[in-house]
C-alpha positions as CSV (number, residue, x, y, z in Angstrom):
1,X,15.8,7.6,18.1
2,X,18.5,10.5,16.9
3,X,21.7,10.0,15.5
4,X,23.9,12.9,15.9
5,X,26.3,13.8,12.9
6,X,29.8,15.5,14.7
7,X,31.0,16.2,11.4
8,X,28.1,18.4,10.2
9,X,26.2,18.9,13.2
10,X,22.8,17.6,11.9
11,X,20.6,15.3,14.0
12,X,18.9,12.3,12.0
13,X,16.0,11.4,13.7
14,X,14.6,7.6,13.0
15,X,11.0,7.1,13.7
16,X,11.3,3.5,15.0
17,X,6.9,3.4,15.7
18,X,6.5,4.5,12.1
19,X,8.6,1.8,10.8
20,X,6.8,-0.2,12.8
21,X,3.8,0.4,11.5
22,X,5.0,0.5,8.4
23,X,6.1,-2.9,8.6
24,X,2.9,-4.4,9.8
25,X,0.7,-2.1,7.3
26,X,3.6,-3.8,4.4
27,X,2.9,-7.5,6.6
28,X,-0.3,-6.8,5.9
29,X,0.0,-5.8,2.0
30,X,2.4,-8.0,1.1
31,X,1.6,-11.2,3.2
32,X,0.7,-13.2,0.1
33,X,4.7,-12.3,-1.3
34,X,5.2,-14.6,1.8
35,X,3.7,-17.7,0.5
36,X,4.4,-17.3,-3.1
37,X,8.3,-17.3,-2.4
38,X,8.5,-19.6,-0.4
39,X,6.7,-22.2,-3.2
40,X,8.9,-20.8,-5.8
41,X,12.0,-20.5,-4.0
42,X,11.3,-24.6,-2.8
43,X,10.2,-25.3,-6.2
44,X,13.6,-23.7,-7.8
45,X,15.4,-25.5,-5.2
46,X,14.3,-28.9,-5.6
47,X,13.9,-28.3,-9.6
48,X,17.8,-27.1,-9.3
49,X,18.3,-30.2,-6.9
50,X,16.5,-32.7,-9.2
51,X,18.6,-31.6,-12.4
52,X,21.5,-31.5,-11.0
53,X,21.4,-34.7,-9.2
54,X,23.8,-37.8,-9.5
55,X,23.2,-40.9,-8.2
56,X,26.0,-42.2,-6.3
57,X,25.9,-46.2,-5.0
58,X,28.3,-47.3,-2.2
59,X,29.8,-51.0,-1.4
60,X,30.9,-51.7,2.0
61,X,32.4,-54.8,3.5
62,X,33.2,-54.9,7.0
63,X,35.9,-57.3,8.7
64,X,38.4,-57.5,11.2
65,X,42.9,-57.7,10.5
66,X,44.7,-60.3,11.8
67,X,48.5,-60.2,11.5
68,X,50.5,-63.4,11.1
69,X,52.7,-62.9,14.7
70,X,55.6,-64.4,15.6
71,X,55.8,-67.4,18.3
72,X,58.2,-65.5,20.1
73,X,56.5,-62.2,20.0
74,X,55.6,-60.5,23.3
75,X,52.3,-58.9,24.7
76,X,53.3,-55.5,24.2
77,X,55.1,-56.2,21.2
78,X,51.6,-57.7,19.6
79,X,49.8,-54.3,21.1
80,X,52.3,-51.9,19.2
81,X,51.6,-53.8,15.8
82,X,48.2,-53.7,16.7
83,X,48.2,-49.9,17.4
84,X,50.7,-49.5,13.8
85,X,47.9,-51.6,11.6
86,X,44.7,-49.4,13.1
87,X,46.7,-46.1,11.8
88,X,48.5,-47.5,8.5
89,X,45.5,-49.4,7.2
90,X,43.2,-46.3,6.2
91,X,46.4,-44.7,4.1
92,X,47.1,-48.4,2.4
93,X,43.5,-48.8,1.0
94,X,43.2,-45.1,0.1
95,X,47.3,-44.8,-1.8
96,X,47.7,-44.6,-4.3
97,X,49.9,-47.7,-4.9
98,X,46.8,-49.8,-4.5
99,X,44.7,-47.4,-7.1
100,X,46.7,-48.1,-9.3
101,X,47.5,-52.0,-9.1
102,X,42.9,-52.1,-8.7
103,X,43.2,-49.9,-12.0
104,X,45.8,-52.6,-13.8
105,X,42.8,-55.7,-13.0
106,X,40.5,-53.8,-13.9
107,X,42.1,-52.3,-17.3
108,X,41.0,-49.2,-16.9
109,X,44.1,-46.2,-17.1
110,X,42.5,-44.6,-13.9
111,X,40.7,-45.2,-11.2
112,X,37.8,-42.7,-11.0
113,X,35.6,-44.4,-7.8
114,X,36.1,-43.3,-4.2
115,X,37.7,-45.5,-1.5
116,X,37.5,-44.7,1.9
117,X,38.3,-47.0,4.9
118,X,37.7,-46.4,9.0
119,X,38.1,-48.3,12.0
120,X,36.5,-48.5,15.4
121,X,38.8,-47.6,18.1
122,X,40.8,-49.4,19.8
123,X,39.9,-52.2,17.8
124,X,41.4,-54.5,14.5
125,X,37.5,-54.0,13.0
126,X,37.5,-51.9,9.6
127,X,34.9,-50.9,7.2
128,X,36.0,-50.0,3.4
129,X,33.4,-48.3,1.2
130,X,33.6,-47.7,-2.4
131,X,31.5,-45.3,-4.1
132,X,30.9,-45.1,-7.4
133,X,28.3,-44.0,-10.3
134,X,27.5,-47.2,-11.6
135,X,26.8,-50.0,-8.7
136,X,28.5,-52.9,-10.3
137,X,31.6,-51.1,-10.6
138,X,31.3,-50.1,-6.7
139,X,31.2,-53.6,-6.3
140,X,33.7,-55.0,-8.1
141,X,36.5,-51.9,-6.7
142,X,35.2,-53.1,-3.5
143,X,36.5,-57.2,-3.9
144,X,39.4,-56.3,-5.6
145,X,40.6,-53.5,-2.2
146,X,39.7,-57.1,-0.7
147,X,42.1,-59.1,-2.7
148,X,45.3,-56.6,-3.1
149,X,45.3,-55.4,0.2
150,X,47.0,-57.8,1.5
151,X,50.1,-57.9,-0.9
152,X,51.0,-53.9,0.1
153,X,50.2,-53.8,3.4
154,X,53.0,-57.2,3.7
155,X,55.8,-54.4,3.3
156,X,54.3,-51.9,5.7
157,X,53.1,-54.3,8.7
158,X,54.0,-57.7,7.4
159,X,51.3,-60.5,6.9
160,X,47.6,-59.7,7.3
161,X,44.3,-61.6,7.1
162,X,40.9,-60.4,6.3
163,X,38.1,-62.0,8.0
164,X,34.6,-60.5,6.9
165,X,31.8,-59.7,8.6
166,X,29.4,-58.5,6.4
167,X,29.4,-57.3,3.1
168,X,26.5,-55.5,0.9
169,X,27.1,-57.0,-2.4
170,X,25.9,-54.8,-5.4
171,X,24.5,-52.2,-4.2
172,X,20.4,-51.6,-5.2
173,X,19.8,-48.0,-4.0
174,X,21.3,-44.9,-4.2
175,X,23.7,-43.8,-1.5
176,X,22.8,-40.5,-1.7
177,X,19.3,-40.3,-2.4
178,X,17.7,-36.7,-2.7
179,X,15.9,-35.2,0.4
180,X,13.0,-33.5,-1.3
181,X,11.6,-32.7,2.1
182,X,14.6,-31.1,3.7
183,X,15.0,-29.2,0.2
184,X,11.7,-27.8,0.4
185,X,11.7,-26.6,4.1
186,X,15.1,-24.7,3.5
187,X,13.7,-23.2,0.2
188,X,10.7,-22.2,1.7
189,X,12.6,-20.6,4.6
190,X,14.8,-18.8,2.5
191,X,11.8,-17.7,0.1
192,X,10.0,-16.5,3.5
193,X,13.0,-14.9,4.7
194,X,13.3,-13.0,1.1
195,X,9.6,-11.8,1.4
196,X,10.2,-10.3,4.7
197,X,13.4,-8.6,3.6
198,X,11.5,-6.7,0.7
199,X,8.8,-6.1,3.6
200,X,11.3,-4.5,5.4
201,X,12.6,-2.5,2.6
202,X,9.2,-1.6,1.9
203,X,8.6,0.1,5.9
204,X,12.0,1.6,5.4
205,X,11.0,3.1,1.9
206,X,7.4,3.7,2.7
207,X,7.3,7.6,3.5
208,X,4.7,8.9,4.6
209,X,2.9,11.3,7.4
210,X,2.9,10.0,10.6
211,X,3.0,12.9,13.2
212,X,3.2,17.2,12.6
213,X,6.7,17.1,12.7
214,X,6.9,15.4,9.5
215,X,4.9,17.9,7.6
216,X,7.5,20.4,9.1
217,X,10.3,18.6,7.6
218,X,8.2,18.5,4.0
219,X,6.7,21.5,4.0
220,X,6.4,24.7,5.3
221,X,2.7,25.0,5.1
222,X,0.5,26.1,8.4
223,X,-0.6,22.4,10.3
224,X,-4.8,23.6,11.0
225,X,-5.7,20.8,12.9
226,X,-6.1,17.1,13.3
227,X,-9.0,15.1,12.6
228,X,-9.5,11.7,14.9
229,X,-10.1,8.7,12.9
230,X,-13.9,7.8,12.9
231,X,-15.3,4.1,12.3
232,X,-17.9,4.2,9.4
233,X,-21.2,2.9,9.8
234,X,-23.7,1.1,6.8
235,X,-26.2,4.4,7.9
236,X,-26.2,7.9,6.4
237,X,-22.8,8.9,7.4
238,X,-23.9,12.7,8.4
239,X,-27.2,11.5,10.5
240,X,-25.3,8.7,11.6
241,X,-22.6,10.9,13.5
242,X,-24.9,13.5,14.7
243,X,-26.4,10.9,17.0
244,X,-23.1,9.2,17.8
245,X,-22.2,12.6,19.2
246,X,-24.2,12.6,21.5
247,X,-23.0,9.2,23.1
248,X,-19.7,8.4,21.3
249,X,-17.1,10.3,22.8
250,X,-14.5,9.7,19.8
251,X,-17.6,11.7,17.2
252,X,-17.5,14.5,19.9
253,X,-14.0,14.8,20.0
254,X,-13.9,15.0,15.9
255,X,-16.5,17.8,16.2
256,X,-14.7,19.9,18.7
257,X,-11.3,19.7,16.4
258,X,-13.6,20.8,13.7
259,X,-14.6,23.7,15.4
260,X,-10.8,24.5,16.6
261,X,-9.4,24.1,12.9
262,X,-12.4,26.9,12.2
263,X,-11.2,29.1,14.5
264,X,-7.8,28.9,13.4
265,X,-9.3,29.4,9.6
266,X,-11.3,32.2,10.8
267,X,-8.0,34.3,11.6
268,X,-6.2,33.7,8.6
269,X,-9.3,34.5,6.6
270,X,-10.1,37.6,7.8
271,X,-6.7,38.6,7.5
272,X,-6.5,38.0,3.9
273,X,-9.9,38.5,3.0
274,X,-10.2,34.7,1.6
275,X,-13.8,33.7,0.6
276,X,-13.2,31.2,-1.8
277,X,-11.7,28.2,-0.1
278,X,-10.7,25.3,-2.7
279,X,-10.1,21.9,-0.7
280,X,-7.9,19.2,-2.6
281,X,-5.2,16.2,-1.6
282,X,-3.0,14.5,-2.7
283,X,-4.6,10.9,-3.9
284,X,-8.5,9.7,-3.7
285,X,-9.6,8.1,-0.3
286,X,-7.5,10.8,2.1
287,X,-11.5,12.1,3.5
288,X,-11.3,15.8,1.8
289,X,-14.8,15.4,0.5
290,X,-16.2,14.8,4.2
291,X,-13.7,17.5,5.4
292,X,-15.3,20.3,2.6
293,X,-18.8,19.1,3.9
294,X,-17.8,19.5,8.0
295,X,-15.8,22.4,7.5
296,X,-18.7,24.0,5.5
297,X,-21.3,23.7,8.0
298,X,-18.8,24.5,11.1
299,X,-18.4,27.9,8.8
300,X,-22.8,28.4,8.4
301,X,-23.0,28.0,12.1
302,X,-21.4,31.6,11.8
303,X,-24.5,32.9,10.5
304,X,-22.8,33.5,7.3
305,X,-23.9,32.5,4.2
306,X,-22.0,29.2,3.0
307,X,-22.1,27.0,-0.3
308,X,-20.4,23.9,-1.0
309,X,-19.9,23.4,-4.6
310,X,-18.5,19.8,-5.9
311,X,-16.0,20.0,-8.4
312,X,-14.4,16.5,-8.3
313,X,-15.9,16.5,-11.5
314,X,-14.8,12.9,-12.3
315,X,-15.6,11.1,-8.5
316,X,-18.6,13.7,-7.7
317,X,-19.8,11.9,-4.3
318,X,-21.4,15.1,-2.2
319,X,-24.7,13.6,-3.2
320,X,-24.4,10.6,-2.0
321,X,-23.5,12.3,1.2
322,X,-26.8,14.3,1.3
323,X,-30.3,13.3,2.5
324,X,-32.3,13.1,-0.9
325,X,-33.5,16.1,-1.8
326,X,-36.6,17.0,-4.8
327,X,-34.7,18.2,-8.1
328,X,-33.6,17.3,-11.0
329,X,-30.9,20.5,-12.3
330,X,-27.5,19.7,-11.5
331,X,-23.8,21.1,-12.0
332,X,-23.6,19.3,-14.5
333,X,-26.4,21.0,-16.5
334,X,-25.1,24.2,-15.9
335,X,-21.6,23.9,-17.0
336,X,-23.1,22.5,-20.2
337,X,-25.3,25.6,-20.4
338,X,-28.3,23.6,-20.5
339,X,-30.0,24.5,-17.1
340,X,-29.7,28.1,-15.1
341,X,-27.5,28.1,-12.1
342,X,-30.2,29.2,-9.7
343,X,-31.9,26.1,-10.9
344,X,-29.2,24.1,-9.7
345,X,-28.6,24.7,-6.1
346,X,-30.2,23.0,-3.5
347,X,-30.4,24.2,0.3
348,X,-30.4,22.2,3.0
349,X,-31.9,24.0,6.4
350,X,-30.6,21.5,8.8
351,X,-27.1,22.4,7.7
352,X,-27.4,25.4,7.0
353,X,-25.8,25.5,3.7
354,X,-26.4,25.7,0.0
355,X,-25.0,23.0,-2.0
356,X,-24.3,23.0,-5.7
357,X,-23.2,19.2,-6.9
358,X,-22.7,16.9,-10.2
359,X,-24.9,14.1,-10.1
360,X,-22.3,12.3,-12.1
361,X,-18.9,12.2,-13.3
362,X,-17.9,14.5,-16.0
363,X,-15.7,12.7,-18.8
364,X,-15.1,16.1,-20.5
365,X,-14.1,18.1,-17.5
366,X,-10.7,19.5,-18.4
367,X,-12.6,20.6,-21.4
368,X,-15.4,22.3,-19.7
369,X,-12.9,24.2,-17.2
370,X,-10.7,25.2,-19.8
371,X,-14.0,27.2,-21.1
372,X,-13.7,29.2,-18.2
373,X,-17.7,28.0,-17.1
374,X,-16.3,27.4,-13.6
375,X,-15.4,30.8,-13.5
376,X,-18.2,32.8,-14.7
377,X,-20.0,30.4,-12.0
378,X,-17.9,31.1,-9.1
379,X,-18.1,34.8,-9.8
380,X,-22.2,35.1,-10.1
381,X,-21.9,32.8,-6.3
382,X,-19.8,35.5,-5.2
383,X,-22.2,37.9,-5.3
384,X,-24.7,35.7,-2.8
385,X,-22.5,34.1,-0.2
386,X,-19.8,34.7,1.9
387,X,-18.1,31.6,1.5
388,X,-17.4,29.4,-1.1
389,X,-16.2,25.8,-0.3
390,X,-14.7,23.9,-3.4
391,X,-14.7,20.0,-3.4
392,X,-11.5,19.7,-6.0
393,X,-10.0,16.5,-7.3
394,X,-7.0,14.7,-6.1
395,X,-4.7,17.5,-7.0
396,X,-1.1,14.6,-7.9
397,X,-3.2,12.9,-9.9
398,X,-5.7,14.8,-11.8
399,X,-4.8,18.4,-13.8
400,X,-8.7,19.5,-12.5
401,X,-7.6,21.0,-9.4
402,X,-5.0,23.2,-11.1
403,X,-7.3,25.1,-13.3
404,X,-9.6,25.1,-10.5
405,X,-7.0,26.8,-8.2
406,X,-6.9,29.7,-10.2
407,X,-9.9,31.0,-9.0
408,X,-9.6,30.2,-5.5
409,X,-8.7,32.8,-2.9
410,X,-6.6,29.8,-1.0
411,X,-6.3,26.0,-0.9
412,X,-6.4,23.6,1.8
413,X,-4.6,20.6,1.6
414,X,-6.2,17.4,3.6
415,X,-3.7,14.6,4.2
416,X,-4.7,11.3,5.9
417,X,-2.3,10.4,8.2
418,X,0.0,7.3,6.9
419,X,-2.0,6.6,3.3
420,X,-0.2,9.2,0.8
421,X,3.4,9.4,0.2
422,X,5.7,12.0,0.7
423,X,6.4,12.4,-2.7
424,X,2.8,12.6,-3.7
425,X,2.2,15.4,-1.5
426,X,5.0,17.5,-2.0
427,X,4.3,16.9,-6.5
428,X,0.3,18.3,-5.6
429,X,1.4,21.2,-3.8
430,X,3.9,22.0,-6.4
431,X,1.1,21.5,-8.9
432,X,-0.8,24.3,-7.1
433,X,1.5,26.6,-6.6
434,X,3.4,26.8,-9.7
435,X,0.3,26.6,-11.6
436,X,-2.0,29.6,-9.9
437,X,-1.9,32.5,-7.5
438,X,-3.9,30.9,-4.9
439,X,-1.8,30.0,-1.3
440,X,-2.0,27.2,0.4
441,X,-3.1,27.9,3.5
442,X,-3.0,25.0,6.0
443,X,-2.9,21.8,6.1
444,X,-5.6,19.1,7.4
445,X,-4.0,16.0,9.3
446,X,-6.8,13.7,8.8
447,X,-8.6,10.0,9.8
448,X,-5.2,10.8,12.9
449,X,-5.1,6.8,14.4
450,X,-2.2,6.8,16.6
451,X,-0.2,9.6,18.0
452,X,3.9,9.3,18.8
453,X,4.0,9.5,22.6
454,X,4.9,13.3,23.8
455,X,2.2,14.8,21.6
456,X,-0.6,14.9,24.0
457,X,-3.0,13.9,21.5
458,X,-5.9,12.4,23.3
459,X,-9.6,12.2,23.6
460,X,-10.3,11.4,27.5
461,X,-11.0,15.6,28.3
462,X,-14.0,15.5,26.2
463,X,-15.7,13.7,28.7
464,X,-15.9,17.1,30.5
465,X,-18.3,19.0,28.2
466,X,-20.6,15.9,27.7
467,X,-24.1,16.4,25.9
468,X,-24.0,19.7,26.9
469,X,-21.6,21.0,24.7
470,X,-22.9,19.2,22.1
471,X,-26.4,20.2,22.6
472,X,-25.0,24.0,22.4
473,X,-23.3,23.5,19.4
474,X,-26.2,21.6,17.5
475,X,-24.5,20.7,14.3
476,X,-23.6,17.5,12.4
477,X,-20.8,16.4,11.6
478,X,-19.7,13.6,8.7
479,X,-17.2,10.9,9.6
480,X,-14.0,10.8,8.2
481,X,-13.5,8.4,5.0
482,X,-15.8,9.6,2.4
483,X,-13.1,11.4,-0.2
């Protein structure tokens, strides 16, 4: 939806399916906020209800007016007095006239209970309550309305007799007795309705990339590609999807963006003469671990000579990616000058590449990198391969990937599509690029779910090049959510 400014001439464009999903993935988040409001919010209420609660008790007496007519009076005559008593007797028992003569029996300077008085129409029958905090007092207000009335309704409509109906004597109960379970559904409504608000706030807030556009509007870094989303499986990911290729249409259409984000990457790199390719986002879990691994066998299928080295030092997880393989010599060994580096790397023929990993975290990393060991490393792989693939940290949360940048030739930034915020992103990049000489390159719109309409982004043409194409290709390809 756009909204067009006249006065500036900008358009404001409101992604109402983002929000939407926003709101669903904030339903989803926050859907306990729902049921914990709306306790506490009941809870308040009928806490707030029960302390500030006064029990009032009411006395009521019902009974029909006579007046004392004369024998000469006429039917219409006795009609018009009738009509004059049914609107004058509320205002007699509520004046003040008889307040005060009640207050004088009573001895009490003022009288502090509540008198009210109706009648059903048409008719000489009345009800008088009296409502009071104490329900002897109701009571005995309520006989003495009965006994004075009389005397000042004489100079108003003349003589008048009472003759009761029923009466409720002191009253036992509460009049207005607290309705714990109306309070509770109201206060749970309203703590419900709060929760939802601050969901709403929440998919308004919530920025983050949805389509290519919005990188645009962030960023003016290259878009490489899009990576479908990929269900995992409990199997070795990277054996698991080279079968799935074969039958799984969704694994085939990952592999052939793979190979399109290559080609795209091949261009810029010959340009530039990049070799050293350092891959990084901007929290854990965004898939640029998997991405490093695919994109580095997509490169080896070039008959050139490719190593993937694993420098998330502090979340090393390329091993676990990897078939097992005989060897003991890690990264780690080397960077700590125990082990030589040829000692270290392992090759893997069905990929096609070299791999050179930590076989667990590194507490002392920033140390080791500030030694400048990384460098003398990438420097002695130079001289071997044609590419080096870097597996960096999270680059907005970790320092790592800074010092790491500055020996890369360029950086590409994986984002998964709606997980990190805007924010995040943009304070990574910044990282990078005020911190190093290397350029970011491109960027990698990952684990892509859903696609605004218009974008054409869809998997039904891959049907067309079938096992075939995969066949020809040969390669194998890790799903999308190992980081």
């Amino acid at each position: 939806m756009n909204y067009n400014d006249a006065a500036f001439g900008e358009v404001y464009t409101i992604d109402l399916s983002g929000i939407g999903r926003n709101f669903l993935r904030g339903l989803k988040k926050l859907f306990w906020l729902i049921p914990l409001l709306a306790v506490s919010v009941a809870m308040l209420v009928c806490v707030y209800a029960r302390e500030k609660y006064s029990p009032r008790y009411t006395a009521a007496v019902t009974f029909t007016v006579n007046l004392d007519l004369a024998s000469d009076g006429s039917i219409y005559e006795d009609s018009m007095r009738a009509s004059q008593l049914s609107a004058t007797f509320p205002y007699i028992v509520t004046s003040s006239i008889l307040k005060n003569i009640i207050a004088e029996e009573l001895g009490i300077n003022e009288l502090s209970e509540q008198i009210t008085a109706d009648n059903v129409k048409d008719t000489n029958l009345f009800t008088i309550r009296v409502s009071s905090d104490n329900p002897t007092r109701a009571y005995e207000v309520l006989q003495s309305v009965i006994k004075n009335y009389p005397k000042v309704a004489e100079t108003v409509v003349g003589t008048t007799h009472l003759n009761m109906i029923e009466e409720s004597g002191i009253p036992a109960f509460p009049s207005n007795p607290v309705d714990y379970r109306r309070l509770i559904g109201s206060g749970a409504a309203i703590g419900a309705a709060i929760a939802l608000f601050f969901i709403v706030v929440y998919a308004f807030a919530r920025k983050t990339i949805h389509k290519p556009d919005d990188l645009i509007q962030i960023t003016n870094v290259k878009l490489l590609g899009l990576l479908p989303h990929l269900r995992e499986r409990k199997k070795n990911i990277i054996g698991d999807v080279r079968k799935r290729a074969q039958t799984d249409r969704m694994a085939l259409g990952y592999m052939d963006d793979m190979y399109k984000i290559r080609t795209r990457l091949n261009k810029i790199m010959g340009y530039s003469e990049i070799r050293t390719l350092l891959i990084t986002s901007a929290i854990p879990a965004e898939g640029k671990s998997t991405f490093a691994f695919n994109l580095a066998t997509a490169m080896a299928e070039l008959d050139r000579k490719v190593i993937l080295v694993d420098c998330d030092f502090r979340r090393p997880s390329i091993m676990k990616m990897l078939p097992y393989s005989a060897g003991t010599v890690c990264l780690n060994d080397v960077l700590k000058e125990k082990e030589k580096l040829t000692d270290a790397i392992r090759y893997y023929d069905e990929y096609k590449i070299a791999v050179l990993a930590c076989s667990k975290p590194l507490e002392e990393s920033s140390e080791i990198l500030g030694k400048r060991a990384i460098g003398s490393i990438l420097e002695q792989l130079k001289e071997e391969y044609d590419y080096i693939i870097l597996d960096s940290a999270p680059s907005a949360v970790i320092s790592d990937t800074i010092e790491l940048a500055k020996y890369a030739d360029g950086v590409i930034y994986v984002i998964r599509q709606d997980y990190s915020r805007v924010r995040q992103i943009q304070q990574g990049m910044e990282h990078i690029v005020e911190s190093s000489r290397a350029e970011i390159i491109g960027c990698v719109l990952n684990n892509v779910r859903h696609m605004p309409a218009g974008y054409g982004y869809g998997y039904g043409y891959y049907g067309r090049y079938g096992r075939k194409s995969y066949n020809r290709k040969n390669t194998g390809i890790a799903a999308n959510q190992v980081d």
